[in-house]
C-alpha positions as CSV (number, residue, x, y, z in Angstrom):
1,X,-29.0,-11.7,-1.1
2,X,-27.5,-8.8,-3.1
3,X,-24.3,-10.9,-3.9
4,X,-26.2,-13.9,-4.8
5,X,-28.5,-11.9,-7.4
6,X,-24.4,-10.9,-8.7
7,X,-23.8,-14.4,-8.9
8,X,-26.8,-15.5,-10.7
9,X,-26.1,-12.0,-13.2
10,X,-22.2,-13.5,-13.7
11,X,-23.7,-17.1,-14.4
12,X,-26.4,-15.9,-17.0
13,X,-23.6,-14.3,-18.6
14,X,-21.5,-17.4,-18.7
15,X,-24.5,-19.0,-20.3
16,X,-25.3,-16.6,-23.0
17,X,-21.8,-16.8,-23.9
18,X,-21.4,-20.9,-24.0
19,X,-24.2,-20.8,-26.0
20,X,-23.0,-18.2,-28.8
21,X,-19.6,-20.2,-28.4
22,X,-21.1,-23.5,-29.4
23,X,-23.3,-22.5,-32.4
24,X,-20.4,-20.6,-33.6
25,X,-18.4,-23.3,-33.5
26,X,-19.8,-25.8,-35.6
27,X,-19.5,-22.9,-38.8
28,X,-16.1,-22.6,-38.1
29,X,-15.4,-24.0,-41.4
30,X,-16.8,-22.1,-43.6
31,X,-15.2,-19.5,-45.2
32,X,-14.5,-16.3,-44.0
33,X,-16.7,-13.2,-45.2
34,X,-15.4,-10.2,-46.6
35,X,-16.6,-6.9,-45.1
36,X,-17.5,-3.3,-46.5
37,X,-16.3,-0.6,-44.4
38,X,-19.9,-0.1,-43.1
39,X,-20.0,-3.2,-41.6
40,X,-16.8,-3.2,-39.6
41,X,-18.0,-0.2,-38.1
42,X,-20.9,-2.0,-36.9
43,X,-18.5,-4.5,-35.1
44,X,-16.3,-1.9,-33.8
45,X,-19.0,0.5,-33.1
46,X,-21.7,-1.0,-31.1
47,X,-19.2,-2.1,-28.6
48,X,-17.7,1.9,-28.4
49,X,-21.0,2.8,-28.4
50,X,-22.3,0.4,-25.6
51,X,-19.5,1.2,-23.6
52,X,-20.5,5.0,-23.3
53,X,-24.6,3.7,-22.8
54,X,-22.7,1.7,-20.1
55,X,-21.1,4.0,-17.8
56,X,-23.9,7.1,-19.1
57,X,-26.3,5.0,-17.0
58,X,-24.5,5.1,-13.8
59,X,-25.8,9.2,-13.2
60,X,-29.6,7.4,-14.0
61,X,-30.0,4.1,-12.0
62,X,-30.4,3.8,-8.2
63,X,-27.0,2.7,-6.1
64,X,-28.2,-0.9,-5.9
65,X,-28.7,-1.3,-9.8
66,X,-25.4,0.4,-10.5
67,X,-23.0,-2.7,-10.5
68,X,-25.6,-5.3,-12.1
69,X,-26.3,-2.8,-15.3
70,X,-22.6,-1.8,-15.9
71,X,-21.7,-5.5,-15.8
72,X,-24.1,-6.8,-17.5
73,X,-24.0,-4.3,-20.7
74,X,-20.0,-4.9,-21.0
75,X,-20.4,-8.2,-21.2
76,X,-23.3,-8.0,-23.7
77,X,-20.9,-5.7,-25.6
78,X,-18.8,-8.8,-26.5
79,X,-21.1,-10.1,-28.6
80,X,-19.1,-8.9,-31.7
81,X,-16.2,-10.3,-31.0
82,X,-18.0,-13.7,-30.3
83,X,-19.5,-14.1,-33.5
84,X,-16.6,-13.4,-35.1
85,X,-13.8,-15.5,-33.5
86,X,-15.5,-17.6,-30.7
87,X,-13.0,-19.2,-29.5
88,X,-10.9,-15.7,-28.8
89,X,-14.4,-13.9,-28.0
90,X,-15.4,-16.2,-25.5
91,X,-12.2,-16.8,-23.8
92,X,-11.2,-13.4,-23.1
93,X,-15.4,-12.9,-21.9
94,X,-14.8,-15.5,-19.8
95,X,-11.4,-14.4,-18.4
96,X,-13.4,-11.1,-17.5
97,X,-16.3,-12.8,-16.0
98,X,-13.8,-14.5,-13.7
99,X,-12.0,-11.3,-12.5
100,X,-15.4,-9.9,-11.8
101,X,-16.7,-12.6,-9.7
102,X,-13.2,-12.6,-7.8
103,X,-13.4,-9.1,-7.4
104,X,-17.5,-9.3,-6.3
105,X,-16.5,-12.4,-4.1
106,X,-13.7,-10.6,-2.3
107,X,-15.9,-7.7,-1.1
108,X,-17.8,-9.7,1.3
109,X,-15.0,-11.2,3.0
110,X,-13.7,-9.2,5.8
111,X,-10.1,-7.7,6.5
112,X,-7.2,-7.3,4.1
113,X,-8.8,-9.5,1.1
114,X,-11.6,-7.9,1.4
115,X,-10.3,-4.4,1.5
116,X,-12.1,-2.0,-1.5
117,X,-7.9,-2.0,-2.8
118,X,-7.9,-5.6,-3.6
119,X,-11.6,-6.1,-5.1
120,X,-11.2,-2.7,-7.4
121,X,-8.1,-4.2,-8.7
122,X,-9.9,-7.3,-9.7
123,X,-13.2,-5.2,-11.2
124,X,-11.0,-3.3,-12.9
125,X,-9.3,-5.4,-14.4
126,X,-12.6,-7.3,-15.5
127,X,-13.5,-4.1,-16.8
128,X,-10.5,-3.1,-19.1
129,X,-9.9,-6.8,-20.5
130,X,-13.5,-6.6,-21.3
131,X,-12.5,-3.1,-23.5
132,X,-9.8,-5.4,-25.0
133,X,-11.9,-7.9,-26.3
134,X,-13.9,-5.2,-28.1
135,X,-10.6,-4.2,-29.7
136,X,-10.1,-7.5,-30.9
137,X,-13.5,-8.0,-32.0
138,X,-12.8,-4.5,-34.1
139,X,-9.4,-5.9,-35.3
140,X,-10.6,-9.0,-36.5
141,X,-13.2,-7.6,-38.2
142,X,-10.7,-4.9,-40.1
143,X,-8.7,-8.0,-41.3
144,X,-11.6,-9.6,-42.9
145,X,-12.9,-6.0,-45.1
146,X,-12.7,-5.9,-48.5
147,X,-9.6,-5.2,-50.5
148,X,-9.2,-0.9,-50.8
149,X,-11.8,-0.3,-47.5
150,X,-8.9,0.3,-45.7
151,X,-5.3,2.3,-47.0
152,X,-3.8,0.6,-44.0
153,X,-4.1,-2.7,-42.0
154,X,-3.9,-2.3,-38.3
155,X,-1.2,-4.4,-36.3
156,X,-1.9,-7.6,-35.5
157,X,-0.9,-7.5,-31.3
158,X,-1.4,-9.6,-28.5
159,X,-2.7,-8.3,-24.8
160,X,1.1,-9.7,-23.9
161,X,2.3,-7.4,-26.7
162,X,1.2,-4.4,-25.4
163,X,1.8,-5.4,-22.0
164,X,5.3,-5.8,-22.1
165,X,5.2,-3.0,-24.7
166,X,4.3,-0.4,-21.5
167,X,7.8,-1.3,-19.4
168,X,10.0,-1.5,-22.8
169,X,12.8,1.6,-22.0
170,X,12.2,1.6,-26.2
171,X,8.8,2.5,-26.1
172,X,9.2,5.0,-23.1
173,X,12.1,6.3,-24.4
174,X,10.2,7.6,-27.9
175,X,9.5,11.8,-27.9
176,X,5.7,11.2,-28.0
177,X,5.5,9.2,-25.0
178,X,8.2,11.2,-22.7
179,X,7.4,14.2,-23.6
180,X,3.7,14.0,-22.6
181,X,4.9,11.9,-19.5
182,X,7.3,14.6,-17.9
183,X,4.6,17.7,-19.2
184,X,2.0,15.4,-17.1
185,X,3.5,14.5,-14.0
186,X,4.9,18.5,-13.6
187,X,1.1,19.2,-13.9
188,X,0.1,16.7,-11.6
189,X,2.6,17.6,-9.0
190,X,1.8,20.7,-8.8
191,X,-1.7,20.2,-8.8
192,X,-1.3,17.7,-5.5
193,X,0.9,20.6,-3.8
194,X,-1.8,22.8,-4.1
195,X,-4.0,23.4,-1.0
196,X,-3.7,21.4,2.5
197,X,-1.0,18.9,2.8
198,X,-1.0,18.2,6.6
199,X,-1.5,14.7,5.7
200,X,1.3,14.2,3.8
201,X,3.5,11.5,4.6
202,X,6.7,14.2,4.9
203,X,4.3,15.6,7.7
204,X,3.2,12.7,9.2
205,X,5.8,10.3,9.3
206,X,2.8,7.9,8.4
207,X,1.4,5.6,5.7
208,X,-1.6,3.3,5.6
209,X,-2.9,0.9,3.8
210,X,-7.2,1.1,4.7
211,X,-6.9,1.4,8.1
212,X,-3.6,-0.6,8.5
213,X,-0.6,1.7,10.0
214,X,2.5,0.7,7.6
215,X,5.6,1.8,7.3
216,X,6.1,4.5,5.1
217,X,8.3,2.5,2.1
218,X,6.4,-0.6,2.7
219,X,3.1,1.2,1.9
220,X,5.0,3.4,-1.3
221,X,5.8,-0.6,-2.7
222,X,2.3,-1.6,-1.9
223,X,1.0,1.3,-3.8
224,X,3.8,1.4,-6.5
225,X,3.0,-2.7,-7.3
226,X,-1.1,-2.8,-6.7
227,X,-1.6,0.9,-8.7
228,X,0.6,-0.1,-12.1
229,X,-0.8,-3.2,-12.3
230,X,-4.6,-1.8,-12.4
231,X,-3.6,0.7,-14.2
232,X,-1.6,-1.0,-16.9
233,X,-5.1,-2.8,-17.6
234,X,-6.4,0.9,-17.5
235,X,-3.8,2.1,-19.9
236,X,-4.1,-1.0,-22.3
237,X,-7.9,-1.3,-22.1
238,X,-8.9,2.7,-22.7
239,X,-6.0,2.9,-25.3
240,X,-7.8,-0.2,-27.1
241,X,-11.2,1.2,-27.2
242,X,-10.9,5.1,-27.4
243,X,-7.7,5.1,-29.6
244,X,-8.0,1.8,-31.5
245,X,-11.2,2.0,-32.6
246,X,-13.1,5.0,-31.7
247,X,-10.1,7.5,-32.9
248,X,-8.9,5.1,-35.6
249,X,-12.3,4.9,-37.3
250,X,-12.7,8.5,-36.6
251,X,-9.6,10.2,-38.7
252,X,-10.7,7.8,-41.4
253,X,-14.3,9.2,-41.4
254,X,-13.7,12.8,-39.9
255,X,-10.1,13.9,-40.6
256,X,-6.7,14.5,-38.2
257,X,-8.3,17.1,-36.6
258,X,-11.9,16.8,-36.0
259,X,-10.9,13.1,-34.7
260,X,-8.7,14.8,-32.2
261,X,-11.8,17.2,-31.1
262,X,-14.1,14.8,-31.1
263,X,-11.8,11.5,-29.5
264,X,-10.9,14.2,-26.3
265,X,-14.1,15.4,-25.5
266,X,-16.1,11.8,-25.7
267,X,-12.9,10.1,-23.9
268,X,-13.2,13.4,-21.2
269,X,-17.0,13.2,-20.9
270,X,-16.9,9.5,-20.1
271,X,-15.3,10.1,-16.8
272,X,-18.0,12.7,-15.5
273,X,-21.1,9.9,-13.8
274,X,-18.4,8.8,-11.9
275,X,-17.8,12.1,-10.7
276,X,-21.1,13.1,-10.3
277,X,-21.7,9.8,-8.5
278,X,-18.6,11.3,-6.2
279,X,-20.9,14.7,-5.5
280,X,-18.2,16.6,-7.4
281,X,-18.9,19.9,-7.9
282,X,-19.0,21.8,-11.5
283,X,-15.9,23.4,-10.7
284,X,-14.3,20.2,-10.2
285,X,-15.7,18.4,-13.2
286,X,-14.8,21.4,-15.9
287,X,-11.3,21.3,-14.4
288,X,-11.2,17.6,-14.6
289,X,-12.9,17.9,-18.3
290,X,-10.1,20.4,-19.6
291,X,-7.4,18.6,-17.7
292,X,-8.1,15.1,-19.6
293,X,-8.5,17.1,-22.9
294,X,-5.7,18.4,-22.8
295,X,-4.3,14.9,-21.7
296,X,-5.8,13.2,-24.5
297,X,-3.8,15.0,-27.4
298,X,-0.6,13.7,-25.7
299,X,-2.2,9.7,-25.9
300,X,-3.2,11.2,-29.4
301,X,0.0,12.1,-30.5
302,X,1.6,8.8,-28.6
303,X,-0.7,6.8,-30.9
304,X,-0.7,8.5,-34.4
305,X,3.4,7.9,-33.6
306,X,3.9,4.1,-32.0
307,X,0.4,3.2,-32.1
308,X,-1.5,1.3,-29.6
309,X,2.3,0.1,-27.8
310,X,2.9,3.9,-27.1
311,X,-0.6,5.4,-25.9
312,X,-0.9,2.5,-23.6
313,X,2.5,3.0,-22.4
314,X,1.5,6.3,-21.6
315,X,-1.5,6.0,-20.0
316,X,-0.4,3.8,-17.8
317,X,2.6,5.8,-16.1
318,X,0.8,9.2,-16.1
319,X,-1.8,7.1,-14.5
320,X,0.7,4.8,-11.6
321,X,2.8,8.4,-11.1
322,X,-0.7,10.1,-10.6
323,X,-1.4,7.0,-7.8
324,X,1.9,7.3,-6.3
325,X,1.7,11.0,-6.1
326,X,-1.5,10.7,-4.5
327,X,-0.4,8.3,-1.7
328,X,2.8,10.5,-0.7
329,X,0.0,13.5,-0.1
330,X,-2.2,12.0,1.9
331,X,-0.4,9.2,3.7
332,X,-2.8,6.5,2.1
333,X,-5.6,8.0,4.2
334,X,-7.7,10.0,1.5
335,X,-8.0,8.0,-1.1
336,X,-11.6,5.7,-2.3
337,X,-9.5,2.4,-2.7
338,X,-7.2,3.1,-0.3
339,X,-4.3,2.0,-2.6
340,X,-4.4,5.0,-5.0
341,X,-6.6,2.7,-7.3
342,X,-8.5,5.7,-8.4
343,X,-6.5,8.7,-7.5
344,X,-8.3,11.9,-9.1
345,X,-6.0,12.7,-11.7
346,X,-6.6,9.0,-13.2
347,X,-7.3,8.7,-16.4
């Protein structure tokens, strides 16, 4: 019953957004406004803003309301970039919509496909395409403003852009991403060495994948392939919506520096439901707090330098070393998706 009432969420979705697509399409030709600044906030911010409501109610709602409310206000969150470029808008929504219902599908199914690994990796990426869209939605919107709203236009890019963009030795290779990278995985090594390491797979001779015994380099691929590609939605999704339009907009209305305040401790409190959903105590969460602070000046610095090609570059490998770093500790045996989906240190 509770993955039917999913279903019937996913298809009311699907709905709303046929519906917006079709009565948007029939004014396709007429022509295209021109925005004030103002109002391409409101298309960049209700979706930043929605996304925080979003994932803010996950500490308020009861276990079994959880996945139905986050869903169901990123997908509203599209809106935006619906009534703007329906074709785009809907299509991405509905490429979302189809990863969700993949992922929600798979986790009734027993064994290997349905293993918390594979159905994360689908949700996830539902999620973080969903982010993208609202980038797009902002992006769109930024083309259309007025002439002199804006001293700079931002870079038209596709999701394949900055895809390939996050595995280009040119990108990687740039001082701002590097640097950050290497400062970031010492941290995170050392981190994982601290306390009790009996599990690790140097100990063990072990690896697993759930609760299958693999061999160790067979596991480290499994974990290397599943981790980068999640997390390469991650990178390319958060990078879209906390630097593309929430730090963007934010040195424009704030200044260099109170953007940078302001864009670390919003993208750093995001992550804290989650944790408190986890049981995590303070110590943990003001840790994890400063930690991804400190983190974010390095995507900042990334972005102000290569833009959105270099941040998401960024997060991705400090976010797949974190997950591979994770795995080699505990075997595969301590993680929530098994596959390093979620390691702690992920951003």
């Amino acid at each position: 019953m509770k993955y039917k009432k999913k279903c019937i969420l996913i298809i009311v979705v699907f709905a709303c957004i046929g519906s917006s697509v079709c009565g948007q399409a029939t004014d396709a030709k007429k022509p295209l406004p021109h925005f004030t600044r103002n109002q391409v906030l409101l298309f960049g911010g209700i979706p930043y803003v929605s996304f925080f409501g979003a994932l803010g109610s996950l500490a308020l709602v009861s276990e079994q309301y959880v996945e139905p409310v986050l869903h169901s206000t990123l997908f509203l969150a599209t809106i935006p970039h619906i009534i703007l470029d329906p074709i785009e808008g809907g299509f991405n929504t509905a490429l979302s919509g189809i990863a969700l219902a993949g992922g929600l599908g798979l986790n009734q199914l027993p064994g290997l496909y349905g293993d918390a690994s594979v159905n994360h990796l689908l949700t996830n990426i539902s999620m973080k395409y969903t982010m993208w869209s609202y980038y797009q939605g902002y992006a769109k919107a930024r083309s259309m403003a007025e002439a002199g709203e804006y001293e700079q236009n931002l870079e038209v890019l596709s999701f394949a852009d900055v895809f390939k963009s996050c595995y280009d030795p040119t990108v990687l290779l740039q001082p701002p991403v590097y640097v950050p990278l290497l400062v970031e995985t010492a941290l995170i090594t050392g981190f994982s060495f601290l306390g009790d390491r009996s599990s690790a797979v140097w100990n063990t001779g072990e690896s697993y994948i759930g609760s299958s015994k693999v061999p160790i380099l067979t596991g480290l691929i499994a974990v290397g392939a599943v981790s980068f590609l999640s997390n390469t939605f991650t990178g390319i999704g958060e990078e879209a919506l906390f630097r593309g339009v929430g730090y963007e907009e934010m040195k424009i209305s704030f200044g260099l520096l109170p953007a940078k305040i302001v864009d670390a401790v919003l993208f750093s409190s995001v992550h804290i439901p989650q944790e408190i959903m986890n049981e995590a105590h303070a110590g943990e969460i003001a840790t994890m707090f400063a930690y991804r602070s400190l983190t974010t000046l390095g995507l900042q610095w990334a972005y102000d330098k290569g833009g959105l090609r270099s941040s998401a570059a960024l997060h991705t490998w400090i976010n797949g070393i974190s997950s591979i770093i994770g795995f080699l500790c505990t075997s595969g045996t301590e993680n929530e998706q098994q596959l390093s989906l979620n390691f702690t240190f992920n951003l």
